[in-house]
N, C-alpha and C positions, 0 to 999 in steps of 0.2 A: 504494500500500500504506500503511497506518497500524497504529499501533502504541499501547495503552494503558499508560500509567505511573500512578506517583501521584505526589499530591501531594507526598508527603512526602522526595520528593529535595530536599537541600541545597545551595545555591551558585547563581550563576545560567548562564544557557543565555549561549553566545559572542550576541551582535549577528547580526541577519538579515541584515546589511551588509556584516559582516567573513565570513561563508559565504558568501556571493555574492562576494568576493574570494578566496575558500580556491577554489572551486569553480573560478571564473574561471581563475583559477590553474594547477590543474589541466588544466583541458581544453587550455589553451595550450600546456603543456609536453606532453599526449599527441597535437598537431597536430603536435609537433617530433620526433616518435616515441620520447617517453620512457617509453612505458605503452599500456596498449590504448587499442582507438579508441574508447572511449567514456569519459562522467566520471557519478559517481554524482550523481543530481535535490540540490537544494539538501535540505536538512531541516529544517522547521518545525511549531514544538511548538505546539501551541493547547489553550490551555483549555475544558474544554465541563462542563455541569451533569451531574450525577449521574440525572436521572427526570423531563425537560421531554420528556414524551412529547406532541406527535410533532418538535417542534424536534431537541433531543438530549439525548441520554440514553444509559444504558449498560443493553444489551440480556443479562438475565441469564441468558440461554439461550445464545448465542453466545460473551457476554463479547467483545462489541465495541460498538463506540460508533456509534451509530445514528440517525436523525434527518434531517429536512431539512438542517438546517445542515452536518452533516456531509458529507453525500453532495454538497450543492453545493460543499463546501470541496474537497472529496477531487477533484471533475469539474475544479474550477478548476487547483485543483494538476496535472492532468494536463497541460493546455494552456501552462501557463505555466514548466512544470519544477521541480515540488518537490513533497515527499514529506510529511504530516504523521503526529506521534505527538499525541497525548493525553495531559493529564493532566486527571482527574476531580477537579474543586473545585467548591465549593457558590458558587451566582450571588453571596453577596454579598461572598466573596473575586474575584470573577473582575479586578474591575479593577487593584484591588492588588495583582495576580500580573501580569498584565502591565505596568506601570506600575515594579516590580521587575525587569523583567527574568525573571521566574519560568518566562513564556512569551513566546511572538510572537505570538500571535492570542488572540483570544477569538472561540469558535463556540459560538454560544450564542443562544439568544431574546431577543437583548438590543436594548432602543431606546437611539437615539440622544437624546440629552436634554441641555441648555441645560450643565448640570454636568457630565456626564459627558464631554463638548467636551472641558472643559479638563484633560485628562487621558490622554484616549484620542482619535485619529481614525476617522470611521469610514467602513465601503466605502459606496456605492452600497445603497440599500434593495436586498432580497434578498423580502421580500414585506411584508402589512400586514395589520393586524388590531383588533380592538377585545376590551378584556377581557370578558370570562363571568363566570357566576354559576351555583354548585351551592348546592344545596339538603336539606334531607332530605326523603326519598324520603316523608315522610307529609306533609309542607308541602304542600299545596293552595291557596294562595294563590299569586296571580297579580303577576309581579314582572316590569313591563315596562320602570322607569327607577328611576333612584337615590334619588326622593324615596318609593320606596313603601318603600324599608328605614330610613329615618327614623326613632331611636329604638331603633333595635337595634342587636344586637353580631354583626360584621362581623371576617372574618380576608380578609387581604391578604399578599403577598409582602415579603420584608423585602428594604430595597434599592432598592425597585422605584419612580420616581417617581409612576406612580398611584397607588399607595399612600400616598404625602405628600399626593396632591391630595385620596383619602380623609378623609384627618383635616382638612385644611383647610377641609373642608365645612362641621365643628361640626357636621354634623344625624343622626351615629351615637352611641349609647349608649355604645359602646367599639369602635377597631380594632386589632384584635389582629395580632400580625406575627408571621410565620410563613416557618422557613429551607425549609420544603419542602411541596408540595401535599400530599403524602402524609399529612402534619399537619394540615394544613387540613381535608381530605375525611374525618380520623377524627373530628377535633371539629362537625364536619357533622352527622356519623351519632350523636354522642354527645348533639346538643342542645347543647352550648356553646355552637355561635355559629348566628346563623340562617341567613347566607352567607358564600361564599368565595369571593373574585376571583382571578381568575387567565388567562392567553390562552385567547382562548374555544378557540383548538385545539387547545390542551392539553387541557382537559376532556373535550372531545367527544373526543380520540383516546381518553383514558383510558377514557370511558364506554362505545367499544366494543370495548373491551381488558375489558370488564368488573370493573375495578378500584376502582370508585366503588359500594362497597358501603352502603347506606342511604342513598345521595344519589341525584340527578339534576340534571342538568344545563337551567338556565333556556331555549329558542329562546325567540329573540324581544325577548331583554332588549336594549332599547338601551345599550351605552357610552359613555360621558364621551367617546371621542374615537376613529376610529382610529389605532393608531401603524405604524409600519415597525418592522423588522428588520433588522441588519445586521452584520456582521463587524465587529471594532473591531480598533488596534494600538496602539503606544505613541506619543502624538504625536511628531511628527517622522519616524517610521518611512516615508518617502513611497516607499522603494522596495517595501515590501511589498505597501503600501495600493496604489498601481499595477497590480503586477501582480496583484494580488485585483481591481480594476475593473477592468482589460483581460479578464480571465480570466472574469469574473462577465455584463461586457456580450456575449463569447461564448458563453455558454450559457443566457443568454436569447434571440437574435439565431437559435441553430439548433435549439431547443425542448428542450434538455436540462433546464432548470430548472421547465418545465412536467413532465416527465414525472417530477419530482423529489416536485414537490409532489400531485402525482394519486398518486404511488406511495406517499403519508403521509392522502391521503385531507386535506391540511390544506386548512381551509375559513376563508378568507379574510374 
C-alpha cells in the first residue's frame, strides 16, 4: 500500500535504520507474546516527480502516484517488507530532500551520474534509455542527430546532467532550462524554442496520452548516449540500498519488472 503526502511537511523523517530497529523491536517482543502475531512492514517515504509520464508521476484521475518507478518500488517493497508513502517534489529538489533526511528514496527517472555519487547511492539500473526530441507539429524538417539543431534555441530539463553536456557543446543558439516538460512542450507549440529534450519515454508516453498539443515527437533521432535509471538513497544508507537490490534483482529474475514496463508501454 502507498500513501501520497507533500512536500510541505516540516522536520525530518526518523533514519530507515532506526525503523528497522523500532520494527525489529517489535516483532521480538510479539514472538514473546507481548502483542499479536504479526508486526506492521517497515515504512519508507520516497520522493517521486510530479508528470515524468510514464516513469512517475501523479495520476490526476486516481490521485495516486503512478509510473514505472513506482510500481517497481511498490513490487520491491513487497518482497522485502516495507511499505512506501510519497511525497511529490519537483526533480530538481529530489536530491536535496533526500540528502536532508526529507525522504528515504528517490523514485524517480533519475540517472546515476559522476556528481550525483557523491551524495546519493544508487540501486542497481532498473532500465535505460536515450533522450528525445519534440518538435512543432508544422517542423518538417528532419532531425536525426545533434549537429542538425546547431544554431538554435533548444529547452532541456533543469538539473539534469544532459542538459550541462547540452550547453557544453557551444553549437546551440540558447538552452533554455526548464523545471517541467509541460513547459517545454508549451514553448514547442509557441515557437520559442525549436526543440525539447527530454526521456525519449517520457514523450512518447505523453504523445499517446495525447498531451503534446502542437508538437511531435522526433523517431529516429539519435542520442548523445544511453543512460540507466535507478533508485537513489542517502549515501551511507547500505541497508536500504540492499534490500532495494535484493528486492529489485527478484523481480527481474521472475519477470515482474518486464511486465512492469510493457504495462507503461516504456520503450527502451
Amino acid at each position: 500500500m502507498s500513501h501520497i503526502t507533500s512536500q510541505t511537511a516540516s522536520g525530518t523523517h526518523g533514519s530507515f535504520i532506526q525503523r528497522i530497529f523500532v520494527t525489529a523491536a517489535v516483532a521480538l517482543s510479539m514472538a514473546f507474546g507481548a502483542g499479536p502475531s504479526y508486526a506492521a512492514p517497515v515504512q519508507v517515504s520516497a520522493g517521486t516527480t510530479p508528470s515524468s509520464v510514464p516513469n512517475a508521476f501523479l495520476d490526476l484521475k486516481t490521485h495516486e502516484i503512478a509510473g514505472v518507478m513506482p510500481d517497481a518500488i511498490r513490487e520491491i517493497g513487497k518482497r522485502e517488507g516495507f511499505d512506501v508513502s510519497f511525497d511529490v517534489i519537483p526533480f530538481p529538489a529530489l536530491i536535496q530532500s533526500v540528502v536532508s533526511d526529507k525522504i528515504d528514496l528517490i523514485v524517480a527517472g533519475m540517472t546515476p551520474t559522476p556528481k550525483r555519487q557523491e551524495v546519493v547511492d544508487f540501486s542497481q539500473p532498473v532500465a535505460e534509455f536515450g533522450k528525445g526530441i519534440i518538435i512543432n507539429a508544422s517542423d518538417k524538417a528532419s532531425y536525426r542527430t545533434i549537429q542538425d539543431l546547431k544554431g538554435m534555441i533548444v529547452g532541456a530539463g533543469a538539473g539534469e546532467e544532459t542538459s550541462e553536456e547540452l550547453v557544453k557543446l557551444g553549437i546551440f543558439k540558447e538552452v533554455k532550462m526548464y523545471n517541467t516538460a509541460a513547459d517545454m512542450a508549451r514553448d514547442v507549440a509557441l515557437g520559442r524554442i525549436t526543440a525539447a529534450f527530454n526521456d525519449y519515454p517520457v514523450w512518447k508516453a505523453q504523445e499517446a496520452a495525447g498531451t503534446l498539443q502542437g508538437c511531435r515527437v522526433v523517431d529516429g533521432f539519435m542520442p548523445l548516449r544511453r543512460v540507466p535509471i535507478a533508485f537513489g538513497v542517502k549515501k551511507g544508507n547500505a541497508v536500504l540500498l540492499l534490500k532495494i537490490n535484493d528486492g529489485l534483482a527478484k523481480i527481474k529474475a521472475d519477470g515482474t519488472l518486464d511486465k512492469i514496463l510493457k504495462k507503461w508501454n516504456f520503450v527502451q
